[in-house]
C-alpha positions in Angstrom: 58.3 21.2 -35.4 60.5 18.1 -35.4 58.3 15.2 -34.2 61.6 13.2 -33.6 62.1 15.1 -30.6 58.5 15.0 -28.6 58.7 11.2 -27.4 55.9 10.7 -24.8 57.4 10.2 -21.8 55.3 6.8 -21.1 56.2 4.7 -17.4 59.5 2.6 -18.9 61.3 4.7 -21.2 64.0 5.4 -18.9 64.8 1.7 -18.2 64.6 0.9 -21.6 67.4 3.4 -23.0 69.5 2.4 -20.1 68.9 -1.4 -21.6 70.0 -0.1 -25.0 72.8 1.6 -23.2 74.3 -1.7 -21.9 73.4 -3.9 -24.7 75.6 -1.2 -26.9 78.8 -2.4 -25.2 77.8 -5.8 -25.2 79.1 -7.2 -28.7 83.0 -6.1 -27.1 82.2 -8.7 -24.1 80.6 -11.4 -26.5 83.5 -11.1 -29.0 85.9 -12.5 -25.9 83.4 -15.6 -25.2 82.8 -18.7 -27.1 79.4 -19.6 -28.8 78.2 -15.7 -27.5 74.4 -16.3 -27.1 72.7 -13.6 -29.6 70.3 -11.0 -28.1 67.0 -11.6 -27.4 65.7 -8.2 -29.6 68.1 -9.0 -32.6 67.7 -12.5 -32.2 68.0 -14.4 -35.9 65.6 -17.0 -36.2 66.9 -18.5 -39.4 69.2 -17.3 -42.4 66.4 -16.6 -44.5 64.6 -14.0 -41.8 65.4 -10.6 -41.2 66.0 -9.4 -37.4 62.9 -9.0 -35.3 63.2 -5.0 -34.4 63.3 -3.9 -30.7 59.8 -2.3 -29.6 62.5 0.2 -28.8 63.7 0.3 -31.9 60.4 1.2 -33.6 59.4 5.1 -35.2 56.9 6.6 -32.5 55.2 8.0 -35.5 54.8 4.8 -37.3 53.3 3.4 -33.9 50.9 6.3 -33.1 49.6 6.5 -36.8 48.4 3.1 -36.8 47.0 2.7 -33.6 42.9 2.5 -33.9 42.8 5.2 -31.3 42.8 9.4 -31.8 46.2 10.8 -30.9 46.9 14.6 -30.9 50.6 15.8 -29.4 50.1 19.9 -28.7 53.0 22.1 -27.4 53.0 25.4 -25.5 51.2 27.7 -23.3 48.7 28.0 -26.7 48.6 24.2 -26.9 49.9 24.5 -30.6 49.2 21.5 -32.8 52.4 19.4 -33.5 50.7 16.1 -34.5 47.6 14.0 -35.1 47.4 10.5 -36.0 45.0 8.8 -39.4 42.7 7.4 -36.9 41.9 11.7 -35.7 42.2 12.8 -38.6 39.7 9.5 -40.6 37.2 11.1 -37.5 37.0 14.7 -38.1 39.0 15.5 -40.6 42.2 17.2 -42.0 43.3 19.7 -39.3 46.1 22.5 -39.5 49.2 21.9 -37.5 51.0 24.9 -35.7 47.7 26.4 -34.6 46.6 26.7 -31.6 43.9 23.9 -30.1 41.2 26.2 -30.0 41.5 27.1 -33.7 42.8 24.1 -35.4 40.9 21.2 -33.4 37.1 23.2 -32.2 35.7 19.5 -31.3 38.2 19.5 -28.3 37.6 22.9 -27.2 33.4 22.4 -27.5 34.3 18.7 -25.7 35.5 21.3 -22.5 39.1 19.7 -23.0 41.4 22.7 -23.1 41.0 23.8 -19.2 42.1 20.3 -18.7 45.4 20.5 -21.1 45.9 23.9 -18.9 45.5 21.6 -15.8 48.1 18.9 -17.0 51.0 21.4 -18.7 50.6 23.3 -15.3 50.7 20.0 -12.4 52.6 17.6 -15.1 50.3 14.6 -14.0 48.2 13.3 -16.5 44.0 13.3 -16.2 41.3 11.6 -17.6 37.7 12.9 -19.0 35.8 9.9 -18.9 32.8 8.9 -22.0 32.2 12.3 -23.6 30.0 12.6 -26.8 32.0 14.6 -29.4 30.7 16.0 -32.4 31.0 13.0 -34.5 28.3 11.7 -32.3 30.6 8.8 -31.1 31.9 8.8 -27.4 35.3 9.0 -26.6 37.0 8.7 -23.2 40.3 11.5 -23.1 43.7 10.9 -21.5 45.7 13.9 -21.3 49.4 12.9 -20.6 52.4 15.7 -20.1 55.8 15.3 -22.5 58.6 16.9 -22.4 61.7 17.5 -23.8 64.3 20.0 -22.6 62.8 23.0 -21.6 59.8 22.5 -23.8 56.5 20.8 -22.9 53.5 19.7 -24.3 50.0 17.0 -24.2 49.4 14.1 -25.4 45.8 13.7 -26.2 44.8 10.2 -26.6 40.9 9.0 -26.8 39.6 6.1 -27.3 36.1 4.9 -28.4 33.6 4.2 -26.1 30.6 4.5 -27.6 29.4 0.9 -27.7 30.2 0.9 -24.0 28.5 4.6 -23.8 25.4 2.9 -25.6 25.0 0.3 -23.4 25.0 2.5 -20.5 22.9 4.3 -21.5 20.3 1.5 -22.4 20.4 0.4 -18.5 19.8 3.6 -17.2 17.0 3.7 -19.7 15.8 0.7 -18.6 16.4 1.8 -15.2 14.2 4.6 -16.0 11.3 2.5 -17.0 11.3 -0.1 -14.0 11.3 3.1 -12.0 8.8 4.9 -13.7 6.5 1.5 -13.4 7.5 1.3 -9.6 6.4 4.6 -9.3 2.7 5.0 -11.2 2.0 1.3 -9.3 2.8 2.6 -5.9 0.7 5.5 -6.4 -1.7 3.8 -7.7 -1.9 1.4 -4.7 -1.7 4.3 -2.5 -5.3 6.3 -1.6 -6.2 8.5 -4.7 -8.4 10.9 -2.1 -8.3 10.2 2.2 -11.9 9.3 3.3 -12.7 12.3 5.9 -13.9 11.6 8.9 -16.6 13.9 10.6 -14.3 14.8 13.8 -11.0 15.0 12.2 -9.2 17.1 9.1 -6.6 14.8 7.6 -3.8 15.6 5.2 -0.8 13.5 3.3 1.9 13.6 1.4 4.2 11.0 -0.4 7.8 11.6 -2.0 9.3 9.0 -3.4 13.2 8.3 -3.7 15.4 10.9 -6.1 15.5 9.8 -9.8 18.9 7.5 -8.6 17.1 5.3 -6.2 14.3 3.0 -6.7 10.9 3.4 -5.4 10.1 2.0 -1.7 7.2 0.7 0.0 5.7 3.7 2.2 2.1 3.8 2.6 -0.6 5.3 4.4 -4.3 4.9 4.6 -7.4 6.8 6.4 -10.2 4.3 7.2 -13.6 5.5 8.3 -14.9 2.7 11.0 -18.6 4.2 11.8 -20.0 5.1 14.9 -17.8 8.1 15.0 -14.5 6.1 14.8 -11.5 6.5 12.3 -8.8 4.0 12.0 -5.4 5.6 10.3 -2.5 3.4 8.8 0.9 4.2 8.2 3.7 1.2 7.3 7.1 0.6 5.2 8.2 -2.3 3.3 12.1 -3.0 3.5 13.3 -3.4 0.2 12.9 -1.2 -3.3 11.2 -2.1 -6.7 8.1 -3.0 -8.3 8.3 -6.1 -5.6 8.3 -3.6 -2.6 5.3 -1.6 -3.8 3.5 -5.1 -5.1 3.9 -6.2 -1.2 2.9 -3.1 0.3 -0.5 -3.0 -2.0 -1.3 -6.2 -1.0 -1.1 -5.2 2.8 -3.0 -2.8 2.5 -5.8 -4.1 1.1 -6.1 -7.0 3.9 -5.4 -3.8 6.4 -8.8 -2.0 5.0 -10.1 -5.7 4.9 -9.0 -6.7 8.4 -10.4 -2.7 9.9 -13.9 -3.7 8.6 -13.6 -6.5 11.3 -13.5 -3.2 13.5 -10.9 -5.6 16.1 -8.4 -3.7 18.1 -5.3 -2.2 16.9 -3.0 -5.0 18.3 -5.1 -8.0 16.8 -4.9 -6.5 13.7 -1.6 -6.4 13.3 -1.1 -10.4 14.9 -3.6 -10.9 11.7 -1.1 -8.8 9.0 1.9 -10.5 10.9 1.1 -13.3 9.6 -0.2 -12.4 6.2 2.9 -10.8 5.7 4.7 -14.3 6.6 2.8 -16.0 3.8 3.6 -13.0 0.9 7.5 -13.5 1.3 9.4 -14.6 4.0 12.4 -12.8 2.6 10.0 -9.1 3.3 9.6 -7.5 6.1 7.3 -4.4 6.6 6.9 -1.5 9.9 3.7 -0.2 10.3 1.7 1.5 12.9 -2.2 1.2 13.1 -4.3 3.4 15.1 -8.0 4.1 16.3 -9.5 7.4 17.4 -12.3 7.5 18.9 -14.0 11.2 19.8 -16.1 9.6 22.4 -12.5 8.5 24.4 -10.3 11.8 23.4 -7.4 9.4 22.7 -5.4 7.4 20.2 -5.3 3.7 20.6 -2.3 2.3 18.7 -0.3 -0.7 18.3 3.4 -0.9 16.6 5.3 -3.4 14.8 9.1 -2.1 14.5 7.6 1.3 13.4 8.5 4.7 14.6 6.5 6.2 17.2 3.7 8.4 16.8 4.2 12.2 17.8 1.3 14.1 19.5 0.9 18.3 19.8 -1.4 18.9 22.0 -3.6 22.2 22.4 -0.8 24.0 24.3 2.0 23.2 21.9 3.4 20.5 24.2 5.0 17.7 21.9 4.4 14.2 23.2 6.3 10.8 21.6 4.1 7.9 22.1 5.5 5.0 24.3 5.7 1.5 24.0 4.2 -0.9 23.0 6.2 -1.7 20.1 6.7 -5.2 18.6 9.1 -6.5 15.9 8.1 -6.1 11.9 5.3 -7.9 10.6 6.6 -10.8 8.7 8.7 -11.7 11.6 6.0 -14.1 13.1 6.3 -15.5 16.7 5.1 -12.3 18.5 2.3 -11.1 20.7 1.5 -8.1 19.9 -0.2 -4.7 22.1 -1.7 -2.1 22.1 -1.1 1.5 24.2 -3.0 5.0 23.8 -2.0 8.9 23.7 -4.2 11.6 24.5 -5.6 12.9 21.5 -8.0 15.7 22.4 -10.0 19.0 20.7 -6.7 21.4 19.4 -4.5 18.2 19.2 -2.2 17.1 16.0 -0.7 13.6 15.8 1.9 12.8 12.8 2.6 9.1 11.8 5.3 9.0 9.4 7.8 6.7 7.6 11.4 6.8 8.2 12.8 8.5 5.2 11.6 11.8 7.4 13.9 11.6 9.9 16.6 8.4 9.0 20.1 10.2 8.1 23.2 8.2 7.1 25.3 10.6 9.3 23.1 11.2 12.1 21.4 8.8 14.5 17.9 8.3 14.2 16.7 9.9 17.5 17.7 12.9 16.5 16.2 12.7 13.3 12.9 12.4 15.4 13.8 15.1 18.0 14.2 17.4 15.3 11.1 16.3 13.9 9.3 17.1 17.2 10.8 20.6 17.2 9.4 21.3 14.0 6.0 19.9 15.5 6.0 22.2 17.9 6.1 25.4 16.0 3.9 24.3 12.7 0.3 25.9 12.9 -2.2 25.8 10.3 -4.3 23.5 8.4 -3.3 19.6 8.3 -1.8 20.5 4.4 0.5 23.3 5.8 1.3 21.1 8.6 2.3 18.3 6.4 4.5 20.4 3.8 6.4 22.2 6.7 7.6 19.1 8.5 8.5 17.6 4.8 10.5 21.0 4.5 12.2 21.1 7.8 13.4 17.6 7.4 15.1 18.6 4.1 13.3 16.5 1.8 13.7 17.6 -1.8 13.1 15.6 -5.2 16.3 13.7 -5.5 16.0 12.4 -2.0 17.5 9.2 -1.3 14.5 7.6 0.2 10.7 7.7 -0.1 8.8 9.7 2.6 5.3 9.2 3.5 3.7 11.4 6.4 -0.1 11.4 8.0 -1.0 14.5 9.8 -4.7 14.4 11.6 -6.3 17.2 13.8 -8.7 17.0 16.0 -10.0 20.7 15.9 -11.1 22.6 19.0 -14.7 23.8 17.9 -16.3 27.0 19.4 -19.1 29.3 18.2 -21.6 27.8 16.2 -19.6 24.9 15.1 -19.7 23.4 18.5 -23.4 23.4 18.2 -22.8 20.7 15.5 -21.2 18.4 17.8 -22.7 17.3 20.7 -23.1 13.8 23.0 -25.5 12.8 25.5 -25.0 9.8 27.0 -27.8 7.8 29.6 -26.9 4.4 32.3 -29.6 1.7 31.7 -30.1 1.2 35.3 -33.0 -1.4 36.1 -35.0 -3.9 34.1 -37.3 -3.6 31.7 -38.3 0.0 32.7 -35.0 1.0 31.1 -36.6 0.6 27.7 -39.4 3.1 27.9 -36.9 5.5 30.1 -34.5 5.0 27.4 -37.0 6.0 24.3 -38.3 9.1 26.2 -33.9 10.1 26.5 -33.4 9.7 23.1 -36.6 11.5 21.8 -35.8 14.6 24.1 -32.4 15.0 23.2 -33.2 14.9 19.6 -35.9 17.4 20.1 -33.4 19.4 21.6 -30.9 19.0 18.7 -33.7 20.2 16.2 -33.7 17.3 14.1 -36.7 17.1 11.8 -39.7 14.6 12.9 -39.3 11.9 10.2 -35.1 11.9 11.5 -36.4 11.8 14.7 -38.8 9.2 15.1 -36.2 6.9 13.2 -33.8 7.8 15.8 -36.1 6.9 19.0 -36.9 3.8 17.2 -33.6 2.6 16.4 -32.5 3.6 19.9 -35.6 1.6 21.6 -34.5 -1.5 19.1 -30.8 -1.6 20.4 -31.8 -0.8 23.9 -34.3 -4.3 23.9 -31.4 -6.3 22.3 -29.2 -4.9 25.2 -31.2 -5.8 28.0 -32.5 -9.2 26.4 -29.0 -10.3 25.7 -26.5 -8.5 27.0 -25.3 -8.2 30.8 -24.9 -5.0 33.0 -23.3 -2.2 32.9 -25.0 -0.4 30.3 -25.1 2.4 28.2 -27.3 4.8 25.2 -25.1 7.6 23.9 -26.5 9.7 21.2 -23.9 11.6 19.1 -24.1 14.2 16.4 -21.6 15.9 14.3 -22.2 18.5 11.3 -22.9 14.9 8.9 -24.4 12.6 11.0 -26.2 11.5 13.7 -24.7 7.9 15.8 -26.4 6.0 18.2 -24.7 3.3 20.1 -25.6 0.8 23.1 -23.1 -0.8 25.1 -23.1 -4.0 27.5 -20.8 -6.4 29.4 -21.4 -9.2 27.3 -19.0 -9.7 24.8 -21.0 -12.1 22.2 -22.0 -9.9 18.9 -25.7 -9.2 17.1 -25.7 -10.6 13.4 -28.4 -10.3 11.3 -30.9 -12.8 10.3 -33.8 -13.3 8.5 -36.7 -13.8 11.4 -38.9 -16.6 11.1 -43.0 -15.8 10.7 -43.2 -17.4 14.1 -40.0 -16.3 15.7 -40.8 -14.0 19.2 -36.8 -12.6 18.7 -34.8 -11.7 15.5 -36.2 -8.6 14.3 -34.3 -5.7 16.7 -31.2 -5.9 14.5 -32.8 -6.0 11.2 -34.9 -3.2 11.7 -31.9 -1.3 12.8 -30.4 -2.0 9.4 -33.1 -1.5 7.3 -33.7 2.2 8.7 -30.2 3.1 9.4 -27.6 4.6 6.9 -25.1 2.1 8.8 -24.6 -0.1 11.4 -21.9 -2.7 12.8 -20.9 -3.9 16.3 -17.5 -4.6 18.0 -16.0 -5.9 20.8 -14.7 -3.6 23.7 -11.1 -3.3 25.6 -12.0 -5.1 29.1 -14.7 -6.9 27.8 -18.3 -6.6 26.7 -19.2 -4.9 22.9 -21.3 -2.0 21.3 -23.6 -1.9 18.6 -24.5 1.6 17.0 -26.1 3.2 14.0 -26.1 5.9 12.0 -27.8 8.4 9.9 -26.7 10.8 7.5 -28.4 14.3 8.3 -30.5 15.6 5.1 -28.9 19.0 3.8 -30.6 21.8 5.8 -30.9 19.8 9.2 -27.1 21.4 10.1 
């Protein structure tokens, strides 16, 4: 095939041969003017120097075989070889013109190049295949251009080396790889390797972090047992991505297990995280939601700083969305924060969440949570099932675009003989110091009555008759005894109007007072005191139940 005759139709040849065109018939014009001014292209710089050629003017062979660049010109329906340049054939090697593509040049055909010379002969708009590996293991980007000629047509193949540009892509998204990977294990790690379980709830979790293209957030949860019966559960987000994100998120977390041994309410904990979150970085912010159940109260006491709300099934399959209160993020300072409750009774689920569950970039966030409380409303099962189904229904999959963390608790409806396991009895310490004895003879007939064995129950009506006298000696009316047992434990707890709390001290030889408390302590598995909403505080104890006693 004549080569001559397959000039790549590039953006400018037209006006060029129209330029050569007119500066053809120019010598006639000069010839009739004085001192003609010579050409620009065939301009003589001295006697001695030859003419500097027109780019024009220049063999498109000699250009194409010199560039550094691979060049292959193919023809036809077939794609027949009419050309390759040094630079092709110095990269893979000596190749058979006349053929067609698929036979005389394989590397293009393995490189998936040919449906794309279909794609350009066909449209006759050129198309680019961006950083492919060919199989000289260097990376080439491809531009396919249409020529023609007449009636005939062809491609121009031109790629040029990218591998040093390939290479260092592909070092960032390796390193890419690694800070994620190291975001990844450290926010796990931070995160609860097993949930404590509480002896009146069944708790499950779950955590997905971003698809392999985003970086790691700062979703967490936590499951904190409080004693006397009472569970405190934590869910929260930290804006922002990265080993950073997750490095702040472990850090609140641990002053939120810290700050719950304090056993304070739900919204004073989070005035103390606002500010601890203030001090970590100004420049972070972080939602979370912190909540209290207590069996004794059949509710969830809650307080919210710019998290989502919590959503409540109750034993009829009726889907509440807790209400305010809600305050701004923690790390936002300036803020009074509150708390509010939802009924959380026997056959209840509640589901605290982060917002990669339900936040959509083409849908508004309520009804990302409406849909979530559909799916509520028709998920059964264990806490685990739960938890999966409302990950599925949201359409979370691994190369989601933002981490997901979801809390499912259920507080189970117990018949049969599993209601036997949990029971309460509660007595009003009417009167003065004749509540004491009336108190001791309460607690040791209701633990006869639970079958507890005699050593359990003697250290029961003591510690009972030991938090009763601190009660009436230094608290104020009203007050309380309840006795509670579930299949693990057994709880007792004393509550009063005054609002000052026991410690524990080291009583004096001649001291009348001091010894209640560290009695308690010294016989019980456990014991703490707290303060209560309205005023007033409890101080309980428990035991652990020996194997045998359920």
């Amino acid at each position: 095939m004549n080569f001559t005759r397959w000039s790549a139709r590039l953006p400018g040849t037209q006006r060029r041969a129209a330029a050569r065109t007119d500066h053809t018939a120019a010598p006639d014009r000069q010839a009739d003017t004085p001192n003609p001014v010579p050409a620009a292209r065939a301009e003589q710089l001295t006697d001695e120097h030859a003419p500097v050629p027109a780019v024009d003017e220049l063999p498109v062979r000699e250009v194409l075989d010199r560039v550094p660049a691979l060049v292959a010109l193919v023809h036809g329906p077939d794609h027949r070889v009419a050309y390759i340049n040094d630079a092709y054939v110095t990269a893979f090697g000596v190749r058979p013109l006349g053929e067609p593509t698929r036979e005389s040049l394989p590397e293009l055909d393995e490189l998936g190049l040919l449906p794309l010379l279909d794609q350009v002969l066909r449209s006759r708009k050129p198309r680019t295949l961006k950083s492919r590996k060919a199989p000289d293991g260097r990376s080439y980007t491809f531009t396919c251009t249409p020529v023609t000629e007449g009636e005939n047509a062809g491609v121009l193949v031109f790629a040029t080396d990218v591998t040093d540009h390939a290479e260092a892509a592909e070092r960032l998204r390796a390193s890419e790889r690694r800070q994620r990977e190291t975001a990844v294990t450290l926010q796990r790690s931070l995160l609860p390797q097993e949930l404590e379980e509480p002896d009146d709830l069944r708790i499950a979790a779950t955590y997905q972090p971003g698809g392999t293209e985003a970086a790691v957030g700062g979703d967490w949860y936590d499951v904190i047992t409080l004693g006397g019966g009472r569970t405190a559960l934590v869910i929260g987000d930290v804006m922002g991505r990265g080993v950073r994100a997750a490095a702040v998120m472990g850090q609140l977390r641990t002053a939120v297990r810290a700050y719950a041994r304090l056993d304070l309410p739900p919204h004073e904990v989070l005035q103390l995280l606002d500010g601890l979150a203030t001090e970590i970085d100004a420049n972070q912010i972080a939602t979370c939601v912190y909540a209290i159940h207590d069996p004794n109260e059949g509710r969830l006491v809650y307080a919210s700083a710019g998290h989502l709300p919590i959503l409540v099934r109750d034993e009829s399959g009726v889907v509440l969305r807790a209400d305010e209160p809600t305050g701004p993020p923690l790390g936002t300072g300036g803020w009074m924060h509150a708390s509010g409750s939802i009924p959380l009774g026997p056959g209840s689920t509640a589901v605290l969440y982060t917002d990669g569950l339900v936040e959509r970039r083409d849908e508004d966030l309520d009804e990302g949570i409406a849909a979530l409380e559909r799916a509520l409303a028709g998920a059964t099962g264990t806490p685990q099932v739960v938890c999966d189904r409302l990950v599925r229904s949201a359409g979370v999959t691994a190369d989601h675009d933002d981490d997901v963390a979801v809390l499912v608790l259920q507080h189970p409806a117990r018949t049969g003989p599993d209601s036997d396991l949990f029971r309460n009895a509660a007595l009003e310490l009417l009167g003065g110091i004749e509540a004491a004895p009336r108190a001791r003879a309460f607690a040791s007939g209701v633990l006869t009555s639970w079958r507890f064995p005699t050593d359990l129950h003697d250290l029961g009506v003591l510690a009972a008759s030991e938090l009763v006298a601190n009660s009436l000696q230094h608290g104020t009316p009203p007050m309380r005894l309840r006795l509670r047992r579930t299949d693990r434990r057994l709880i007792i707890e004393v509550t009063d109007g005054d609002d000052h709390l026991p410690r524990r001290r080291r009583a004096e030889p001649g001291d009348e007072s001091g010894r209640g408390i560290a009695i308690v302590a010294t016989i019980a598995s456990n014991w703490g005191s707290r303060r209560t909403p309205g005023g007033g505080k409890a101080v309980w104890c428990e035991f652990v139940l020996p194997k045998g006693s359920t």
